[in-house]
N, C-alpha and C positions, 0 to 999 in steps of 0.2 A: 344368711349372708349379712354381713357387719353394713353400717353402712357408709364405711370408707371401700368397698368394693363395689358398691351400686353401679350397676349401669343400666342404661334404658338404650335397649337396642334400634337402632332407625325402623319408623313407620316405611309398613309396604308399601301404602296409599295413602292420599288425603285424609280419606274416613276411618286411620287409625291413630289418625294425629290426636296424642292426649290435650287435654282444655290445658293452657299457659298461661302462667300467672306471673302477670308483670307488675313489678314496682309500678308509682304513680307517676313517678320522673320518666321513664321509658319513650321513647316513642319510634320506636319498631312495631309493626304492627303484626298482627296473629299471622297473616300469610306471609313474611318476611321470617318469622319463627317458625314456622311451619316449613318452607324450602330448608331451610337449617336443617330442622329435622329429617327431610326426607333426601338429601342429602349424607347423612351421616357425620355435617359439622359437629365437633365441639364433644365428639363422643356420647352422644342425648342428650346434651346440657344444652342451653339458651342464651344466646350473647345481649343484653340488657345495655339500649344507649340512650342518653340524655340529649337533649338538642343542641347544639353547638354554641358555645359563648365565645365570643372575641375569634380569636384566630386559629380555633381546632381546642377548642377547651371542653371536656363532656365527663359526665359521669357515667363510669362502663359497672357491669357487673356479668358473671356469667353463673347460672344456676339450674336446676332440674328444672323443667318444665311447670312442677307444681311451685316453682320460686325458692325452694329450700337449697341455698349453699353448699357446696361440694368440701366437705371437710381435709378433704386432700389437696386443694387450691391453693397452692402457695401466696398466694393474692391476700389482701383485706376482702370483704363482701363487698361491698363498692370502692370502684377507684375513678379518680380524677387523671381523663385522658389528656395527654399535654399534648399541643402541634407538632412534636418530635414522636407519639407514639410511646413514650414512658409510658410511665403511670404512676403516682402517689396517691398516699393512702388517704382519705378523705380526712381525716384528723388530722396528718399533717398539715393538709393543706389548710384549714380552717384554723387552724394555728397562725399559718403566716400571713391569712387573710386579714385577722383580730389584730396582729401586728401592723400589719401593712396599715390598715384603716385608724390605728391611734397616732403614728407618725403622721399622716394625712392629715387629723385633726389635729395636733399638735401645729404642722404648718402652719395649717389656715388660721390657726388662734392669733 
């Protein structure tokens, strides 16, 4: 099986939920991932969120359970959740951020 075909079929139980490996930013917690799981969200895969900044601002990611990217995800590996529910690709956005912040300083000079 290639592994653009992977799938990780939903746990029966609790005690077949595989160990999840979340980014550092993450903070969903194992049993939060786990209902995911037994659920059948996401197709096997793990929805990865960051804590919210300003007004619904987070960094999202969704990935197998062992953390490894789903090569078929039309997405970046991580993205930047806007308070609309978009999403941009995190190099964009640190792009406009570096922009944003030398106008800013420019200002204030």
């Amino acid at each position: 099986m290639s592994e653009s075909e992977r799938t990780t079929p939903a746990p029966k139980s609790a005690s077949t939920i595989p160990q999840i490996l979340c980014p550092s930013w993450c903070e969903r917690t194992q049993l939060e991932h786990a209902v995911e799981l037994l659920r059948g969200d996401w197709d096997g895969r793990v929805i990865h969120q960051s804590r919210t900044v300003g007004d619904g601002w987070m960094l999202s990611s969704v990935t197998w359970p062992d953390g490894t990217p789903d090569p078929d995800d039309d997405l970046d590996d991580v993205v930047v959740m806007c308070p609309d529910s978009s999403t941009v690709p995190v190099v964009e956005l640190a792009e406009i951020a570096w922009s944003l912040l030398a106008l800013t300083m420019e200002a204030g000079a």
